[in-house]
MARKOLNU-266567 format. One line per 8 residues: number of its first residue (from 1); their letters; for each residue x, y, z of C-alpha. Coordinates in Angstrom, 3 decimals. Example, Ala and Ser with C-alpha at 12.3 -4.5 7.8 and 13.67 -1.06 7.14 Angstrom:
2
1 = as = 12.300/-4.500/7.800 | 13.670/-1.060/7.140
This chain:
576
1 = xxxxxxxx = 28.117/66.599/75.921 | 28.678/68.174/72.787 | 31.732/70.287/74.811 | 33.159/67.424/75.535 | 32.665/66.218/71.934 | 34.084/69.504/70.223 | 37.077/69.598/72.889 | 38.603/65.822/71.985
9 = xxxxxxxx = 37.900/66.859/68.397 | 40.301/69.691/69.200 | 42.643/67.783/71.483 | 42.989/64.734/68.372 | 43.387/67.633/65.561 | 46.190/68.964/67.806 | 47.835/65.987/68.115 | 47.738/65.070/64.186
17 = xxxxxxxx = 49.365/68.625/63.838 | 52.207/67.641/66.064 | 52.592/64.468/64.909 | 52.950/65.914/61.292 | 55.415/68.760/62.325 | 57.004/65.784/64.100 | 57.345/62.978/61.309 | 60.343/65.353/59.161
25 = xxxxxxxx = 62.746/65.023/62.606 | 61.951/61.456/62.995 | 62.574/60.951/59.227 | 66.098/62.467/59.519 | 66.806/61.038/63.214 | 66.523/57.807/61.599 | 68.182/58.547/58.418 | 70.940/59.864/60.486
33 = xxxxxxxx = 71.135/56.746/62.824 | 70.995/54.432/60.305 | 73.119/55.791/57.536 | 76.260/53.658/56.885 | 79.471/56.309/57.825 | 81.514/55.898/54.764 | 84.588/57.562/55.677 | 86.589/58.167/58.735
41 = xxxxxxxx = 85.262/62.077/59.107 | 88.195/63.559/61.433 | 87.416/67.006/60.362 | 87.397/70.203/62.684 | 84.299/72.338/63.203 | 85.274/75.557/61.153 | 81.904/77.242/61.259 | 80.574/78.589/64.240
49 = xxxxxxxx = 78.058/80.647/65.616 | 79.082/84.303/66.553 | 79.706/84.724/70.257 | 77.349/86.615/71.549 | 79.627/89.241/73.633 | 80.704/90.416/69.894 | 77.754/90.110/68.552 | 75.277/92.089/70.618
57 = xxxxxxxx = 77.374/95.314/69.685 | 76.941/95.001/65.681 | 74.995/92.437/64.582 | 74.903/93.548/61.100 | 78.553/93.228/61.168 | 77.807/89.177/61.428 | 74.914/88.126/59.417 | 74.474/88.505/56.186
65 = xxxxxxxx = 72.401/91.304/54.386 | 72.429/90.397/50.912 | 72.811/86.689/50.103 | 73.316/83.465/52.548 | 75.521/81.182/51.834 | 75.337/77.578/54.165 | 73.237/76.117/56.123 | 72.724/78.608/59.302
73 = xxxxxxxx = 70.785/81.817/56.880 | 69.039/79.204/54.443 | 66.043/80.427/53.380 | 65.576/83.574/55.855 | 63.003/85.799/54.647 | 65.233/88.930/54.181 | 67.753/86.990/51.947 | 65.068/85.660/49.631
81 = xxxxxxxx = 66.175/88.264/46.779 | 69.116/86.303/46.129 | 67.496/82.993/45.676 | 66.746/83.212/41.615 | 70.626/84.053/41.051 | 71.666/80.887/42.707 | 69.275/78.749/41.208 | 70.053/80.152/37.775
89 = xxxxxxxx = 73.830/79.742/38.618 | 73.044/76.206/39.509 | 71.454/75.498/36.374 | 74.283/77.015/33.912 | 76.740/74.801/35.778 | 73.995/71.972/35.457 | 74.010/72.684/31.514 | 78.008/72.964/31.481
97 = xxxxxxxx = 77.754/69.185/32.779 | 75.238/67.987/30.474 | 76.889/68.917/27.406 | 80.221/66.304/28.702 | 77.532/64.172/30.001 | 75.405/61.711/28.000 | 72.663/61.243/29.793 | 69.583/63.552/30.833
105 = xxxxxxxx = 69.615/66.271/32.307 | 67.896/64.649/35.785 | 70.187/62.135/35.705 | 73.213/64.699/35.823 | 72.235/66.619/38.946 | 71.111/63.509/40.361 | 74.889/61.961/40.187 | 76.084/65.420/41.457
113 = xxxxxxxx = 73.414/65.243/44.276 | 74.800/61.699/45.027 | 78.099/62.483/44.925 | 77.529/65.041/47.755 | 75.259/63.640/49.692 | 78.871/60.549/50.104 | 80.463/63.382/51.884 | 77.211/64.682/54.195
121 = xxxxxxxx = 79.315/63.543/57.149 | 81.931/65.418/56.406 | 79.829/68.044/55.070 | 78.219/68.582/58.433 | 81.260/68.041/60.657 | 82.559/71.837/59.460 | 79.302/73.253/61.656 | 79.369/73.548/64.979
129 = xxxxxxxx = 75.465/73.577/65.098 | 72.764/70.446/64.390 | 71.665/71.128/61.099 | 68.140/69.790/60.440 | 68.050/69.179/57.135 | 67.970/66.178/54.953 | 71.135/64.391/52.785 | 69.325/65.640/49.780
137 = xxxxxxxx = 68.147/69.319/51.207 | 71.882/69.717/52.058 | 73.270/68.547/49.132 | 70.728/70.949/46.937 | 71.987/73.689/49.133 | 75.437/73.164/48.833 | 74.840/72.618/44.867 | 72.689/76.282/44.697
145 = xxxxxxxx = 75.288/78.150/47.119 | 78.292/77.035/45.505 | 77.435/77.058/41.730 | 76.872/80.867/42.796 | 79.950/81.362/44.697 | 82.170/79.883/42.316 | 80.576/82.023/39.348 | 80.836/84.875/41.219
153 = xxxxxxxx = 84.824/84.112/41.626 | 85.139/83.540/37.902 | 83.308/86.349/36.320 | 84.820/89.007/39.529 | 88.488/88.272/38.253 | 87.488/87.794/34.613 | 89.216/84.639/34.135 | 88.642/84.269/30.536
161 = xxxxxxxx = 90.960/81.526/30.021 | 89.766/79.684/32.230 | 86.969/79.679/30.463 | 88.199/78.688/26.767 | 89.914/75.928/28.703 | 86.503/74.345/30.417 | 84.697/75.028/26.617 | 82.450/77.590/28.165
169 = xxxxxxxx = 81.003/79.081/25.430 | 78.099/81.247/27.575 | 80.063/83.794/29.676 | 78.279/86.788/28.117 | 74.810/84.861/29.292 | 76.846/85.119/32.861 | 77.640/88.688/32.958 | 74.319/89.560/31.547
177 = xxxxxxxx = 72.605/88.141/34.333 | 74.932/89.154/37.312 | 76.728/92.481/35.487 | 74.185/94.293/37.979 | 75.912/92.371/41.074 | 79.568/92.185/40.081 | 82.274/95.003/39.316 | 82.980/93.711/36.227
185 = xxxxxxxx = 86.277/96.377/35.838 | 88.023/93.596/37.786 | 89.830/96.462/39.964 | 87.667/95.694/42.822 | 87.298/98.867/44.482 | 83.485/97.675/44.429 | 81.467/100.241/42.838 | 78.439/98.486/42.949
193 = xxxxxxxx = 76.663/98.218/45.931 | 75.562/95.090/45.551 | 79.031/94.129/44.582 | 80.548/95.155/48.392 | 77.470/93.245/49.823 | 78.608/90.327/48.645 | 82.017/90.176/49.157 | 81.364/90.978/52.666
201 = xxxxxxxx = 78.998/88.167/53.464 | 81.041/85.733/51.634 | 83.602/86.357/55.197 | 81.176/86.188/57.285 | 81.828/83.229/59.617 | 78.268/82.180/60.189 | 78.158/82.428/56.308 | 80.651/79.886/55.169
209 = xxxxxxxx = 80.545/76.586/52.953 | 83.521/74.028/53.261 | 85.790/74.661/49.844 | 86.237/70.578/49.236 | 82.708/71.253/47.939 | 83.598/74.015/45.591 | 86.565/72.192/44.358 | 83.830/68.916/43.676
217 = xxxxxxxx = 81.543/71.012/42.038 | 84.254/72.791/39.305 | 85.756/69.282/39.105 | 82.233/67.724/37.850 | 81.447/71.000/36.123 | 84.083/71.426/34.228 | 84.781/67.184/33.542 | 89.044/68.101/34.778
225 = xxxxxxxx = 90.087/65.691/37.819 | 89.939/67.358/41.423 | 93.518/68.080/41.612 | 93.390/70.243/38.674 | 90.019/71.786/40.004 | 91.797/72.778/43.478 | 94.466/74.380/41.641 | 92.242/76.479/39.259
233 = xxxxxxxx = 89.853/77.286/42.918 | 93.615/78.510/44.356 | 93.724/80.578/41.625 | 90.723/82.711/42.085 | 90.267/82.402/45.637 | 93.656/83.564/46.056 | 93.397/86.626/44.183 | 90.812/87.156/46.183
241 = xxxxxxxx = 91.887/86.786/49.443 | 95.004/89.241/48.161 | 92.214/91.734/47.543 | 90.179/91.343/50.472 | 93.298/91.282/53.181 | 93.115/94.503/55.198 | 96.705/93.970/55.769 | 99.752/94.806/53.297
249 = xxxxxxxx = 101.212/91.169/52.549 | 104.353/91.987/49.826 | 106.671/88.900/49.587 | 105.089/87.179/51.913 | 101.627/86.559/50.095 | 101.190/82.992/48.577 | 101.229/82.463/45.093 | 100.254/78.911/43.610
257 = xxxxxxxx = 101.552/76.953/47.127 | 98.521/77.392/48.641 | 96.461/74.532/48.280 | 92.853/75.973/49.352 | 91.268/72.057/49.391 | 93.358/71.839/52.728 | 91.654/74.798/54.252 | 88.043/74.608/55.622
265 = xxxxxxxx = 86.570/77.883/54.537 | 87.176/81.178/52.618 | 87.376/82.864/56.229 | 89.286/80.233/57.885 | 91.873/80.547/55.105 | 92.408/84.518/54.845 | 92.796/83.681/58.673 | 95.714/81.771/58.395
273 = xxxxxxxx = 97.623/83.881/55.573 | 97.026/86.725/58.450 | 98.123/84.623/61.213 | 99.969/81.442/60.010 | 100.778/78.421/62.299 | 104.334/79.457/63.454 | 105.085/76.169/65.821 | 106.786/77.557/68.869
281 = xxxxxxxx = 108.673/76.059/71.960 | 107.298/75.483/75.032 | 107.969/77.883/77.640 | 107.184/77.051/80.882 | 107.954/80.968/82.541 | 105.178/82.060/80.122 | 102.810/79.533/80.529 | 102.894/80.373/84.084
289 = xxxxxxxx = 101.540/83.563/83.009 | 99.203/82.524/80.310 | 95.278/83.306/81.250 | 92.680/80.633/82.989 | 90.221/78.738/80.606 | 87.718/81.290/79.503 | 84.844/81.501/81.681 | 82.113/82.989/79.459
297 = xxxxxxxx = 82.524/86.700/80.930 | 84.311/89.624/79.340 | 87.466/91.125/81.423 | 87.506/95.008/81.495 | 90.753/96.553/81.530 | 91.136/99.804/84.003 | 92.400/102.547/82.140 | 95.365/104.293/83.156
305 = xxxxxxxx = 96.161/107.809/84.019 | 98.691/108.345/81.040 | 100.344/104.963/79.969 | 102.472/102.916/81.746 | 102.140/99.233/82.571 | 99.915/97.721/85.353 | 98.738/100.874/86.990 | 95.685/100.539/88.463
313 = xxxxxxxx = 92.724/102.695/88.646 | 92.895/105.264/91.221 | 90.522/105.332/94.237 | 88.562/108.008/95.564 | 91.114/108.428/97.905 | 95.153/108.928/97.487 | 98.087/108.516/98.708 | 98.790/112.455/99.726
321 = xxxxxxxx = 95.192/113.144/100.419 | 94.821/109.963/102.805 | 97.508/112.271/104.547 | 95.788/115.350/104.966 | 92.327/113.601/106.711 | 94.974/111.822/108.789 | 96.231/115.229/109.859 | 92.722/116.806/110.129
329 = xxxxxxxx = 91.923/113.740/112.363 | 94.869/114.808/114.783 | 93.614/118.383/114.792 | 90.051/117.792/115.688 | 91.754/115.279/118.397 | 93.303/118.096/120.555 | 90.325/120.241/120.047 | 87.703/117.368/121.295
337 = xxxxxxxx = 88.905/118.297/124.807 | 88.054/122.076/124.535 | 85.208/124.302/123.864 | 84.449/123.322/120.825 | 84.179/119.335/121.354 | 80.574/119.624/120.519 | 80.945/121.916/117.330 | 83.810/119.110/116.469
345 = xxxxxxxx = 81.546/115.965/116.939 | 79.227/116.196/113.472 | 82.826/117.105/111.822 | 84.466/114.197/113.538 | 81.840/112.125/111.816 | 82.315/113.480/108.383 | 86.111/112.953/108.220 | 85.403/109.445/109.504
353 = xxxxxxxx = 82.971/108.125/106.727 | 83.913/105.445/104.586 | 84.279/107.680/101.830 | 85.928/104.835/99.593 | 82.563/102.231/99.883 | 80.737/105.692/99.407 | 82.633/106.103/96.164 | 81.393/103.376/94.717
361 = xxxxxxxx = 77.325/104.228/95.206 | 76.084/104.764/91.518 | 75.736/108.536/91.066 | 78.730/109.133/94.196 | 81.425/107.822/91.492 | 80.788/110.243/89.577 | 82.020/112.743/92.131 | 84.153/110.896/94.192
369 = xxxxxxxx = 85.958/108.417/91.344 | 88.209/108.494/88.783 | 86.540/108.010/85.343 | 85.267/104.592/84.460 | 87.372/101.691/83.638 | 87.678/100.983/79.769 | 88.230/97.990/78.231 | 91.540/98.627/76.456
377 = xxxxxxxx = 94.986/97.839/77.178 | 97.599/100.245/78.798 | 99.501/101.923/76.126 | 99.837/105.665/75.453 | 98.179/107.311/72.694 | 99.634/108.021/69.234 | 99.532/111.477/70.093 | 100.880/110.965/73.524
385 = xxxxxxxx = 103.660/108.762/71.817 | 104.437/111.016/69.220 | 104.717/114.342/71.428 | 107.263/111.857/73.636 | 109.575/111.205/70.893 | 108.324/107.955/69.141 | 107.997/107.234/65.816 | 106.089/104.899/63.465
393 = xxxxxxxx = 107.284/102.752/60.874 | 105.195/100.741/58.132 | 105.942/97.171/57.983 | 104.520/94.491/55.642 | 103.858/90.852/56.400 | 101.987/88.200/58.419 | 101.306/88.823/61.882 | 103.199/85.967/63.243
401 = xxxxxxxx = 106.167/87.254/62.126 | 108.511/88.875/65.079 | 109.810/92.012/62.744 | 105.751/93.099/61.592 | 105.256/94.475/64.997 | 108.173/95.171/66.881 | 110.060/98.568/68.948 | 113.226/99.450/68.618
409 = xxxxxxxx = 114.362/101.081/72.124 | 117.441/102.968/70.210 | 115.587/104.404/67.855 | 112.153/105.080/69.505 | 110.789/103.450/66.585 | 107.787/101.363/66.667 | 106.964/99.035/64.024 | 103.466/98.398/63.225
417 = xxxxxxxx = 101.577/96.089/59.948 | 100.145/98.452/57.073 | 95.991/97.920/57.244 | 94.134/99.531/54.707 | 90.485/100.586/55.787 | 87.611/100.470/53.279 | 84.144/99.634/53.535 | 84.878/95.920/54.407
425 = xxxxxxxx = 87.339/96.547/56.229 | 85.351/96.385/59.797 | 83.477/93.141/58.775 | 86.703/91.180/57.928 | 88.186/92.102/60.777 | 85.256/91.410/63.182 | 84.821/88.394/61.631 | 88.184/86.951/61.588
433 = xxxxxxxx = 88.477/87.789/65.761 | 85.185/85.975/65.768 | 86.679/82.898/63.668 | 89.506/83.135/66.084 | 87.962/83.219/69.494 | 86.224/80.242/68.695 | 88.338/78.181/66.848 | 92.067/79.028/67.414
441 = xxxxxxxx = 93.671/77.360/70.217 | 97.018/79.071/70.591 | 97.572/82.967/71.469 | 94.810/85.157/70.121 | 97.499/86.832/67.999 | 94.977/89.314/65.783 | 92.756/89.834/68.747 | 95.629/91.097/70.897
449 = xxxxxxxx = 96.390/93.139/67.516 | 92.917/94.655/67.321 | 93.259/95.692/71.531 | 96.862/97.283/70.456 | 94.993/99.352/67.848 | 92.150/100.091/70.027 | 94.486/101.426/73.084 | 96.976/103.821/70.915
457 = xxxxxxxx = 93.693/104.991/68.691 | 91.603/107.689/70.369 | 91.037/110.580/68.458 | 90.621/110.720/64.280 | 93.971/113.051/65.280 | 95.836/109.095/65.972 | 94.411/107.892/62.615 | 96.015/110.917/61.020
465 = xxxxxxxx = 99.519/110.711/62.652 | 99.362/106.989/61.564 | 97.669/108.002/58.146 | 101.236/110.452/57.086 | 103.449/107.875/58.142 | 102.076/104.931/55.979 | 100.957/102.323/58.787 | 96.902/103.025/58.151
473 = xxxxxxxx = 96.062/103.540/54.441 | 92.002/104.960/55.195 | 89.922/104.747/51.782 | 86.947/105.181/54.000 | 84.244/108.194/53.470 | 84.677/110.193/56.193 | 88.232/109.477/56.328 | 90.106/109.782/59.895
481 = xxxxxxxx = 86.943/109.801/62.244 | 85.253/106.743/60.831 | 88.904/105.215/61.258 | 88.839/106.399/65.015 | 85.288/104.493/65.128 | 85.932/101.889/63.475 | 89.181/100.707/66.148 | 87.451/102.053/69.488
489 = xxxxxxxx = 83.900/100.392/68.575 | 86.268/97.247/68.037 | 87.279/97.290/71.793 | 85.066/94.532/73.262 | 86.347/90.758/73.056 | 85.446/87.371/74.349 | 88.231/87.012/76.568 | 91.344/89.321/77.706
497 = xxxxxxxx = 94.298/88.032/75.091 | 97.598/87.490/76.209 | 100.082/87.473/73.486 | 103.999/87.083/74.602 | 105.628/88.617/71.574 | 102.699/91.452/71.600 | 102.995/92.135/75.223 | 106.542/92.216/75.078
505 = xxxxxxxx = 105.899/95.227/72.550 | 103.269/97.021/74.829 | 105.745/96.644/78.074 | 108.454/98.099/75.978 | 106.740/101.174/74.597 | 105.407/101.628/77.897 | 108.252/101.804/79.559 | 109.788/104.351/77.067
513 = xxxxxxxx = 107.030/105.999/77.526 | 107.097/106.144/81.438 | 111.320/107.061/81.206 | 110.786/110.330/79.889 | 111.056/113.533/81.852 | 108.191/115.642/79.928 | 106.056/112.292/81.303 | 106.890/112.463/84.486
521 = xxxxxxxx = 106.805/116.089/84.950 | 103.134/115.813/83.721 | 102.604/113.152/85.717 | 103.812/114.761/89.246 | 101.790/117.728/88.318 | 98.563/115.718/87.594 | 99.529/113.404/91.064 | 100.360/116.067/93.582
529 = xxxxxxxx = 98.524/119.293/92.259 | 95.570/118.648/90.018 | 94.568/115.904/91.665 | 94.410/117.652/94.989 | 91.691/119.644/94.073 | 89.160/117.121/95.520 | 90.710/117.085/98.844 | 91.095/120.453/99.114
537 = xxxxxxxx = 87.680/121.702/97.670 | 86.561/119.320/101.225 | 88.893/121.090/103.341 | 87.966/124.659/102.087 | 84.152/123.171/102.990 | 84.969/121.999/106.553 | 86.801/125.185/107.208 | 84.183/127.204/106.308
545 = xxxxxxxx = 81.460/125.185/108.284 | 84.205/125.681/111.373 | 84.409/129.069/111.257 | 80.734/129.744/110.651 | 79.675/127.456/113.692 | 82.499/129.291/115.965 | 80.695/132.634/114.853 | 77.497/131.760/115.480
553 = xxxxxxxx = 78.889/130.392/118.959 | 80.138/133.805/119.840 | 77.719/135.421/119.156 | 75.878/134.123/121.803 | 78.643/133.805/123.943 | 81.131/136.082/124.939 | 84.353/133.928/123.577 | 86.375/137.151/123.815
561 = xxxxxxxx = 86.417/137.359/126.992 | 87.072/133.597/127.774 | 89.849/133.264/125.261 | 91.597/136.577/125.810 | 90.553/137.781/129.381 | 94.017/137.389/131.073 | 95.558/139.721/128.058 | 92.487/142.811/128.565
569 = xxxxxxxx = 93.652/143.058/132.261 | 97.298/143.441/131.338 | 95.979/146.174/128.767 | 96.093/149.520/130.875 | 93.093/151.839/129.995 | 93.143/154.750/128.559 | 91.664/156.615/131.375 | 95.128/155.889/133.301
């Protein structure tokens, strides 16, 4: 009885718990259900989570390590460190209102929080995932996150007149509480840990908060209209997005015309000064061509023998030795008759094998094989490019346009985008292939860019070529073999790209590549001689089981006699 008593007590005290853990969902189910929708919200979801194919090979290259920004790392346990900096930023920019304001100080961040919490529709219609958090939480957290970011901007490019012209008299209280966090030299070449930490999770795309909220906060902070907000946001953001490019942008980076408002994120707009909408006609002949929706699965690429387009990967058996087992099959044919039929039977049986399902046992394809597919595109090697007669030129600009990447037949010159390579390098870039797997929905234009880089970068010897003639500009420690590392460990994406103008490049340097006579000298020899070495390595083998078997068969029996007793009686004797 008193089991049964204890046991319902436990059941009840079970179901109170879930109840409770339960009420916060209903609360915002109902909120959400029931909330009047304000505005037409027709906005695009900009922030998504990280496919897994690209993130299960560097996560850290994806989440944050030093401060979360958004909803999808609030409050995680290992970003807790940066919590008092954001509230403390959200409190000077709380004060900074006040003093236009005329009212208490509760009353000020409760307008703010109002004013937000009009736009949570809009607010949560950049993420691609449910976000379980209240009006208010969210509008706290967009309040803490981007009071931070936007101090952060400010005091990183030293904008000192914009601070006369917002009144703020407490920029020294700023750098003294952040001068540990910020390069304050304004160079950016990041000296402070802490200082590279940040400015690569603010690109992080799981890290992002829209910019309309930025520009609301500066407006209310700094009591200017939102127009005149944006354009002092354009300002600093777009210094920094001219610092954090990896690519080399003269004349064609924006200056003022950029209106960052219209742009979702910090990521989603360094995106588009990369790879800007270039509206193109329809062509039916390509489209033809153009790869199926993606499936979920990544596409590996064989890898070729030595460049050249479409070749596939070799089998275990080719062309010339598929030859030779025909012609050992015609020998043991004639000999099945004779003598030796029975010597010729376990033979017979070798040469017959299925040697190409064989290949493919795990452990025979080692032997038996070629060497295992990569997933990178067919294209020739710097190295292998250079020693054929092509060279490299430096070009500047966006990758849309048709002159940044381009070869020149007549001049074996191929034209490739300036990147420099730092320490963020790697995390923008992985970052804005994420962004653009998931979001873009033309031609993966810097994914196919990233594969180009990947195939003609092997060795830190192709960083170096690339390094003396001005296309890579490496600032990175360990110089040309991090480079290396850095492009082959970026080799892996969602889906297999197909780019027309890009492709157009690769077939054209291929076949360059494939016209010259040093390449297909090499490539006869490697064909028809070293690659022969199999087949012949078997037929040494088989001969050498043949001739053992025949001597152990006459050694029993006298084959002397049988095979050459008509010639010994011709033979007079000596005795004659």
């Amino acid at each position: 009885m008193a089991e049964s008593r204890s046991s319902n007590r436990g059941a009840k005290a079970k179901a109170k718990a879930m109840a409770m853990e339960e009420e916060p969902w209903v609360k915002l189910i109902r909120e959400s259900l029931t909330v009047e929708e304000e505005e037409d919200v027709d906005t695009r979801v900009s922030v998504f989570d990280v496919p897994k194919q690209l993130q299960v090979h560097k996560p850290e290259a994806y989440c944050p390590q030093f401060i979360g920004l958004g909803p999808y790392h609030h409050r995680h346990p290992e970003l807790y460190g940066m919590e008092r900096y954001k509230i403390d930023a959200a409190r000077r920019a709380l004060k900074r209102l006040l003093c236009a304001a005329a009212g208490p100080s509760h009353d000020v961040l409760d307008e703010l929080v109002n004013e937000l919490m009009g736009h949570d529709l809009k607010v949560r219609a950049h993420y691609h995932r449910y976000l379980e958090l209240s009006r208010e939480a969210l509008s706290l957290m967009m309040i803490m996150d981007g009071a931070f970011l936007l101090e952060f901007l400010t005091i990183h490019h030293h904008t000192a007149a914009e601070g006369e012209r917002e009144g703020e008299g407490a920029s020294s209280s700023w750098t003294k509480r952040m001068e540990h966090l910020v390069d304050l030299g304004g160079s950016g070449t990041g000296r402070k840990s802490a200082h590279g930490l940040i400015l690569r999770d603010m690109l992080m795309l799981e890290n992002q908060i829209p910019l309309f909220v930025l520009a609301m906060i500066k407006a209310k902070c700094s009591s200017v209209s939102v127009d005149e907000a944006s354009r002092r946001l354009t300002l600093m953001v777009t210094e920094l997005m001219r610092e954090l490019c990896p690519f080399k942008m003269e004349g064609h980076f924006p200056e003022t015309s950029c209106d960052v408002t219209k742009h979702a994120h910090l990521l989603e707009l360094l995106y588009h000064l990369v790879v800007p909408v270039v509206p193109t006609p329809t062509d039916t002949t390509e489209n033809a061509h153009t790869t199926p929706p993606f499936s979920g699965h990544i596409v590996e690429m064989p890898e070729p023998e030595g460049g050249g387009q479409g070749q596939e990967k070799p089998s275990a058996c080719t062309g010339n030795e598929h030859a030779m087992m025909q012609l050992f099959e015609f020998i043991a044919l004639k000999l099945k008759g004779g003598r030796l039929g029975k010597v010729m039977k376990p033979i017979e049986l070798v040469v017959k094998a299925p040697w190409n399902k064989l290949a493919g046992i795990p452990g025979v394809e080692s032997f038996m094989s070629a060497d295992a597919s990569q997933q990178e595109i067919t294209i020739p090697s710097v190295s292998e490019l250079v020693s054929s007669g092509v060279k490299f030129k430096p070009t500047s600009g966006d990758l849309s346009t048709a002159s940044t990447i381009a070869f020149d037949r007549k001049t074996a010159t191929l034209r490739l985008p300036v990147v420099t390579l730092d320490g963020n390098t790697e995390v923008v870039l992985r970052n804005l292939v994420a962004y653009e797997s998931s979001a873009a929905s033309g031609p993966l234009v810097l994914t196919r860019y990233t594969e180009l880089m990947n195939g003609i970068i092997d060795t830190d010897d192709d960083v170096a070529l690339l390094r003396k003639r001005g296309v890579v500009l490496n600032h990175m420690k360990k110089r040309d073999g991090e480079a290396a590392k850095l492009w082959n460990g970026m080799s892996r994406s969602v889906q297999h790209s197909r780019v027309p103008a890009l492709d157009k490049v690769i077939e054209e340097v291929n076949r360059y590549y494939d016209g010259r006579w040093s390449v297909k000298t090499k490539r006869f020899m490697r064909k028809y001689v070293l690659s022969s070495w199999k087949m012949l390595t078997f037929l040494a083998t088989i001969s050498m089981l043949l001739l053992t078997t025949v001597q152990a068969f006459c050694s029993v029996y006298t084959c002397y006699r049988w095979w050459f007793g008509d010639l010994v009686a011709v033979v007079p004797s000596d005795s004659e």
